[in-house]
N, C-alpha and C positions, 0 to 999 in steps of 0.2 A: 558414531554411525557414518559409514561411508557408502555410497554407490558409483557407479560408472556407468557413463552414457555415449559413445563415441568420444569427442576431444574433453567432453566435459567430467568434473568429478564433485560430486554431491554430497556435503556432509554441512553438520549441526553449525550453523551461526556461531559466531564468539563475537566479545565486545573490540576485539579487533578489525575487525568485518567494516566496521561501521562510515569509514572512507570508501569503501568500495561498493558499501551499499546505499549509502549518499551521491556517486556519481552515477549508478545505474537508475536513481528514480529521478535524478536530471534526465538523465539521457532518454528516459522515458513518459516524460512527466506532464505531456502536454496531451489526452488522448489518446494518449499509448505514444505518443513521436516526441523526438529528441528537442528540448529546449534548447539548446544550443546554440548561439547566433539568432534566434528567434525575435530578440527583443522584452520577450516577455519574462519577469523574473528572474532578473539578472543575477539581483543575492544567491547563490550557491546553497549558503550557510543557510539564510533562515530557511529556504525553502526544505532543504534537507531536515531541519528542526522542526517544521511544520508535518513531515509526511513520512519520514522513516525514522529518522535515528532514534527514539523511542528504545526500540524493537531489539537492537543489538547491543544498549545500553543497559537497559532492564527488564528486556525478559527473552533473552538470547534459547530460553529452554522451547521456546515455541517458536524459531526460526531457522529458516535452512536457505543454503547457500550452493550457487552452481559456481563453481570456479574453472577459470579454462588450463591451459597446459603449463601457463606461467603465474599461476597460482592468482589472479585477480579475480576477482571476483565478477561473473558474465551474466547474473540474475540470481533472481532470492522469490522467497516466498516470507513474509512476514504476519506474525498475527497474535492472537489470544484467544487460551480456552473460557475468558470472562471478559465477556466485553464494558459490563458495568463496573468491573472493579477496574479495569484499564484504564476506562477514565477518567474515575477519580485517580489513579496513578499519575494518568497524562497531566492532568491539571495539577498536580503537587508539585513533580519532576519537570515537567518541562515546558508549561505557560512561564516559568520566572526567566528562561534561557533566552524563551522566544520574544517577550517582551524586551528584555534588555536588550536583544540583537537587534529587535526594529527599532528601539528606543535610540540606542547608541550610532547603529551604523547605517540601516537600514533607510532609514527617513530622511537622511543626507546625501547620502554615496549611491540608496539604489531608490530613489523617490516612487519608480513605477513598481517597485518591487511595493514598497510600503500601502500602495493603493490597493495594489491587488490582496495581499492582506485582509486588509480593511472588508474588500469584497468578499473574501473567502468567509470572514467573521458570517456576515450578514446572509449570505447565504446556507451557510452551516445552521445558522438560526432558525429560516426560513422551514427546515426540513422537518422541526418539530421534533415532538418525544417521540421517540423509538424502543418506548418500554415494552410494545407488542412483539417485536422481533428479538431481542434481548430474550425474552419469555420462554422463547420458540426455541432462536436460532442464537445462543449466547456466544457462541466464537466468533471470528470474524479476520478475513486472510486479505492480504494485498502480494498479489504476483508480478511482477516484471522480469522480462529479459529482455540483452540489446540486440539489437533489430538483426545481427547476424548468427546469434545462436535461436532465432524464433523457429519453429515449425519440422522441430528434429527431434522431439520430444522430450525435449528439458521441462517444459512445462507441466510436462502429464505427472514426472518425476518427483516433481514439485510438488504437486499437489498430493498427490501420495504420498510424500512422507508427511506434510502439515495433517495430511486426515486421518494419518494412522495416530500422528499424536493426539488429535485429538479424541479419537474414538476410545483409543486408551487412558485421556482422563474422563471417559465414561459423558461426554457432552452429547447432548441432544441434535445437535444440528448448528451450520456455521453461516454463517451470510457475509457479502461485499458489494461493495458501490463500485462503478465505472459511468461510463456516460455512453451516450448515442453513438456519439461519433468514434470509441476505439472499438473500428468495427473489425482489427482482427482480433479483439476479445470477443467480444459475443458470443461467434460460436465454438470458439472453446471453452466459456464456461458452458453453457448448456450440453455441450459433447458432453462435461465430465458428470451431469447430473443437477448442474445448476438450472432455478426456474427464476422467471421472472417474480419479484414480490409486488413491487410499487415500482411508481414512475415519481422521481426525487425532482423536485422544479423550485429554483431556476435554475440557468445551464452555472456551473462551478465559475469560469472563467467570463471575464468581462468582455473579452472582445469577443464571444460566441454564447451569445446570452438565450439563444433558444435550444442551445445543445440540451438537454435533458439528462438528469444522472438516472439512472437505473440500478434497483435493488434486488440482488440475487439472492434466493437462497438454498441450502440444503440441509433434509434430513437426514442422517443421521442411524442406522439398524447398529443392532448388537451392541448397548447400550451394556 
């Protein structure tokens, strides 16, 4: 599957992808704004191992990819039409990676990377069972682009083909997390039909501990 959007060109994820789709959830990883020089989570790798690479490792059939004219990759849409089974996937495939990269490198070479970690645990914790939305809304997408292909319709692109796949393996409805503060998501998911579910506390990142994650979701017709 291919499409075209102005410079950009949009087709199916591969396990190739996966460099490229590891520097755009850097470059977007903080909020929706660029980590980069930030200070904050310096490791690459694990963070990459923590928030995307999943997706274009094992289960590329539910990912798609905006590439620009020289074939890099300029945003993605990532996800699953099972969010229960994902993550018992996650936790088979890729807890032993992430362990071993904080274990080995992590904890020496990037110390604040390792704290933050740590926090990320505790707060993932904090949010509780999510067997109600699972119930409801059993897929679940993660969107990024970089800050120079935003607001030209890559996104809307995006999300059309993750919800044509999904409507096509017949799922009820999709949900995703973000926070307060990336406030040029907000209303683009709501534009595309997304409602608020829950209000997810406390804020993901340590040094903005009152940001709030927020719970999106949608339904889902012609089942």
């Amino acid at each position: 599957m291919n499409c075209h959007s102005g410079p950009l060109r949009f087709r199916a994820a591969e396990r190739d992808d996966a460099g490229g789709i590891a520097d755009v959830c850097y470059r977007t990883g903080y909020h929706g704004e660029d980590l980069e020089g930030s200070g904050r989570f310096d490791d690459r790798r694990l963070f990459a191992l923590l928030f995307a690479l999943y997706y274009p490792l094992y289960e590329p059939e539910n990912a798609f990819v905006a590439v620009d004219e020289n074939g890099r990759v300029a945003g993605y849409i990532l996800g699953t039409t099972d969010s229960r089974a994902q993550a018992r996937r996650f936790r088979r495939r890729m807890l032993p990676r992430i362990l071993l990269r904080a274990l080995a490198v992590s904890w020496w070479r990037y110390p604040e990377s390792f704290r933050t970690l740590s926090h990320f645990s505790r707060v993932s914790a904090a949010h509780g069972a999510m067997d109600d939305v699972f119930e409801r809304h059993p897929a679940h997408l993660h969107i990024n682009l970089l800050a120079g292909h935003q607001r030209g319709g890559a996104g809307s692109v995006l999300i059309d083909l993750f919800e044509a796949r999904v409507r096509a393996a017949g799922v009820a409805g999709i949900h995703l997390s973000t926070s307060e503060l990336n406030i040029k998501a907000l209303p683009f998911y709501r534009k595309h039909g997304y409602a608020l579910e829950r209000i997810l506390s406390p804020g993901l990142w340590p040094d903005a501990p009152h940001a709030r994650g927020m719970l999106f979701v949608k339904s889902l017709s012609g089942r």
